[in-house]
Every structure is written in C-alpha cells, then in structure tokens.
N, C-alpha and C positions, 0 to 999 in steps of 0.2 A: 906133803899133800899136793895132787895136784889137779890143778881147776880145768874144767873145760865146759865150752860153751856150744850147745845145740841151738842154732838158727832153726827158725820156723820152716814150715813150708811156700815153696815158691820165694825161697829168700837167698841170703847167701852170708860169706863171713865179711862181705862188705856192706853189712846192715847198718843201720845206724846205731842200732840197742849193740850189736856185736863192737863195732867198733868204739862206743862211748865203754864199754865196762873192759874191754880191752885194755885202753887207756889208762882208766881208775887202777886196775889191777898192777899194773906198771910205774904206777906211781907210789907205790907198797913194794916195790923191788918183785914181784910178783909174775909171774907168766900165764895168761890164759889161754890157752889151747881152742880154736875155733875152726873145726875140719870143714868143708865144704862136703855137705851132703848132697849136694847135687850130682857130683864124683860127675862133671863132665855127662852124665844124660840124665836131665830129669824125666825125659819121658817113659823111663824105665822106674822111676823111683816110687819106694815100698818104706813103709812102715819095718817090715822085717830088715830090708837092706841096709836101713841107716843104722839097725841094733846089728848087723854082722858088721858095719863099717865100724863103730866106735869098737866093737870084741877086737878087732882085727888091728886098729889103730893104738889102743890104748890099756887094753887089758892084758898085758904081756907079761906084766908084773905083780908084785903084793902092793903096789905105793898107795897109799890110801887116793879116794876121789872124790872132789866137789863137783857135780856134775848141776849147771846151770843151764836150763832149756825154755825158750820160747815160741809157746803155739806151740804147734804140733812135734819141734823139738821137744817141748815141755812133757809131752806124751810119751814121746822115746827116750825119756831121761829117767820118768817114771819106771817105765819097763825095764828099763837094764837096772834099774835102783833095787826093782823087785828079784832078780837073779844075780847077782853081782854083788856078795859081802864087802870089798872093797870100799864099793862106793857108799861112802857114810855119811853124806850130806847131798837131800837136792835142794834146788832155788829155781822154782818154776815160774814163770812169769805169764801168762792169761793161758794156762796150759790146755792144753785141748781134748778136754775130758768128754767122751763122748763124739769126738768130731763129728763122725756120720749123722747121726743126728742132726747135727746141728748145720752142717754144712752141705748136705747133698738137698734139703728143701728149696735152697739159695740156688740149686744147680737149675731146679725143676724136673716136673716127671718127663717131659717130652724130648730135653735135652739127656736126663738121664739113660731112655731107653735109646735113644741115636747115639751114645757115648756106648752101651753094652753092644750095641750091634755092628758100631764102625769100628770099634778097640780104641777111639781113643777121642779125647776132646781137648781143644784150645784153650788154655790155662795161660793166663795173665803173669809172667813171673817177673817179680819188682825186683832178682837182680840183676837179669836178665835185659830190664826196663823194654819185653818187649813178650806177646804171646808163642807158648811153645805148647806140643801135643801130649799129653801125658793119658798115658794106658791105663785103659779099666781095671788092672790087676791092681793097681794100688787102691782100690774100691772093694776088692772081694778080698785083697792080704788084711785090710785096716778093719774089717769087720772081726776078726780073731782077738784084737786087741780091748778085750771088753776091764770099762775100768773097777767093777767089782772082784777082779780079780787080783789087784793092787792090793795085798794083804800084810808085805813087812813091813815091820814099823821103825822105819830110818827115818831121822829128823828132816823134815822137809816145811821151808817158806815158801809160799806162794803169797804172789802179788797179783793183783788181778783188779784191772775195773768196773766201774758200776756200771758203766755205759756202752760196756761192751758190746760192737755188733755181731761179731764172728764166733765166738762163744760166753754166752748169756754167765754174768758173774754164781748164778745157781749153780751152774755145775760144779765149781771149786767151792763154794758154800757145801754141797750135799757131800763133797769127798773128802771136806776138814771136818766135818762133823760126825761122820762116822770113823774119824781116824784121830787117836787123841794125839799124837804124834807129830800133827799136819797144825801149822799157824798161817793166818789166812790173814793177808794184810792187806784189805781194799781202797782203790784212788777215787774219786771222783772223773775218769777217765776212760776212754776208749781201748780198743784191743791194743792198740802199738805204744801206749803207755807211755810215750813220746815226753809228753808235760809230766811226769813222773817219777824219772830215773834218778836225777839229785837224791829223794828220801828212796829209791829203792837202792841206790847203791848205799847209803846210811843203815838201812836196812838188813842189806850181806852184810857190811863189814860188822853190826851187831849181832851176827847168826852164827859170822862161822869166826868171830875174835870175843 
C-alpha cells in the first residue's frame, strides 16, 4: 500500500498537519509521500493540475493507494478516488466540498470582478509565509468539479470541525449522508484541525489497520 498526502491550498509539504502525519507514519516503519503541488508556480495552479500532477507522480503502477488530503487537497483526493480503482481508501480532513461556494463570498463581489478582469488576484500563501498572484483560471477549472458527481463508493474517513471557518462542517455532513460508504468523525475545532491530530491520527491507524 502506499500512502500519500494532498496538502491544502495555498499550503505546502512543510505544513504542520503534513509534517506531524509524516512523522507518525514513520514511526510504523511506513513512508508518506507529500508532493508539492505548488510544482514551483502557484499562480498557475488548478484543480485539474494537481489530479495530472498525482496521475503523473504516482499512478504508474497497480500498487494499491491511501490517498490522504486536506482542504482542497481533500477535494483532489476525492476526484482521483472517483477515477482511479487503485486508490482504495481516502482520509479527508475538512475536505473542501463545494469550495466555490464557500470561498469566493470571502473573496467579495468587487474583488471578484477586478480578479476576472486583471486575470489574477493576491492570495495569502502560508507556505510561502508571504502573498503571491494566482489566475482566474483556477476559478472557472474548479467550477467543473461539482461534488454531486463523487459517486464510487471507496471507503472514505473524514474528519472535520464544527467551527469551521473556511468550509462550514455541513458540507461533509450533506456528502456522508448521502454516501453509506463515507464516516464522518467531527472535532470541536476549526478548519486547521491543529488541536485534533493526536485522535485524527488514532483515527487513520483505526481505518486503514
């Protein structure tokens, strides 16, 4: 089997969540795999890019895969979960069902429309620890990824907070309960799930041993 880990957006494989289950993994004699999907320009970065990135990285073979993704990782882990017999287990962590929604209200309409009309807006990247421009196209590629279309049914944990600011704990409530398949394990916690990871990593090792 082998594990790999989808960082969020705007993030990197020197996350904290990345490198605390890096760790744990390792201490299982175990290897997690944590690609940088930023691949050196985020201002170019898509939804589709990061599913050619993982095809292209890691689907080379039959080896089975636990693919573990947070936020918007969590999204693109879903997606290749759905095309990809392979991959037999996800572990999504406040996974980002629905982003647009949920995140372009946050942008506002004003900056919205001067973001389509300049191609691109200033985007906060925390691993970066500093702002960088990122293109409208990753607004009109992430619109194709609608989460009603998430249909196989591969055993999949999700962990998610109640206090989520960045995606509301409803969205992975509405997509375990239309999916018998999907266990939905909620924290009293925020999207970075930060105070959490002790019982989410208790969690994995009771999902996939």
């Amino acid at each position: 089997m082998k594990y790999i880990y989808l960082h969020g957006f705007a993030s990197s494989p020197g996350s904290a969540k990345a490198v605390y289950l890096r760790d744990r993994f390792s201490t299982l004699g175990l290897s997690l795999a944590v690609p940088d999907l930023n691949q050196g320009d985020f201002s170019h970065l898509t939804i589709t890019r990061q599913i050619h990135q993982i095809q292209t990285e890691f689907l080379l073979d039959e080896t089975p895969i636990t693919l573990i993704g947070s936020s918007l990782g969590g999204l693109t882990a879903a997606w290749l979960g759905q095309h990809y017999g392979q991959i037999q287990q996800l572990i999504l962590l406040a996974p980002a069902f629905g982003f647009l929604t949920h995140w372009l209200p946050q942008v506002g309409e004003a900056k919205l429309r001067e973001w389509q009309a300049s191609g691109y807006l200033s985007v906060y990247h925390y691993g970066e620890k500093r702002s960088l421009p990122l293109h409208y196209q990753f607004v009109e590629d992430a619109r194709q990824y609608q989460t009603n279309k998430l249909t196989r049914p591969i055993p999949t944990l999700i962990f998610h907070g109640k206090q989520d600011e960045i995606i509301p704990i409803n969205a992975s409530r509405n997509y375990a309960t239309e999916r018998p398949w999907v266990q939905l394990i909620e924290f009293d916690s925020d999207h970075s799930l930060s105070d959490a990871m002790s019982e989410i990593w208790q969690g994995i090792q009771g999902f996939c041993y």
